[in-house]
N, C-alpha and C positions, 0 to 999 in steps of 0.2 A: 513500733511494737510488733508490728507482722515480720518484719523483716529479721527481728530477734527470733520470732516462733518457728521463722523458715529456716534460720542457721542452726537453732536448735533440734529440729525435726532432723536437719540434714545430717545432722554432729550424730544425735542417734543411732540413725539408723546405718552408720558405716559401720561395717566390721573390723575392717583393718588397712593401714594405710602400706601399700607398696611404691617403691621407687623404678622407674624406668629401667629397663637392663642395661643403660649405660651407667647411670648412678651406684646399682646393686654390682656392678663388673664382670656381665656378662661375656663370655667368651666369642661374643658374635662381633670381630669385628669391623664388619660392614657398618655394621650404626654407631658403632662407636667414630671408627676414622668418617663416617658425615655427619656426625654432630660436631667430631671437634672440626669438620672444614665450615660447617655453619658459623660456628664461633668465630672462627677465623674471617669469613667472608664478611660479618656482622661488625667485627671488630675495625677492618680496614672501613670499611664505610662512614664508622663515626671518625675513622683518622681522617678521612679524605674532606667530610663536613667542618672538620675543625680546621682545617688548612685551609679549605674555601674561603671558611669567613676570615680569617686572617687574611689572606691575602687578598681578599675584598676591603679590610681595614686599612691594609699599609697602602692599597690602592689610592682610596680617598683620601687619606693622609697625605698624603705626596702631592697630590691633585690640591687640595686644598694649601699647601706648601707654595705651590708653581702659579698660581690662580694673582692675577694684577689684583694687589691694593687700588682702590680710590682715596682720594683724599678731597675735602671739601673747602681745603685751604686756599 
């Protein structure tokens, strides 16, 4: 219940919502070209994460492939 009274209080008392000068398309583009190199640098980071664990999977896979059976026969 407080936590409704606080988003409501908040919701009130804005006046009005503005967008960042990269969103609005501001002519400044210093922040424009390092938001989209942020993007960019944010973006290879999740590609490099997903190739980690991949290639951490086909790792073990392989290893688990090559690894002696026992038999108890």
């Amino acid at each position: 219940m407080r936590t409704l009274l606080a988003l409501t209080t908040f919701a009130a008392l804005q006046t009005r919502a503005t967008a960042c000068a990269v969103c609005m398309g501001s002519d400044d583009a210093t922040l424009r070209n390092a938001s989209n190199s942020t993007l960019w640098v944010l973006l290879a980071l999740v590609g490099f994460i997903f190739l980690a664990t991949a290639a951490t999977a086909i790792f073990l896979w392989r290893k688990a492939l090559a690894a002696p059976t026992t038999s108890n026969a």
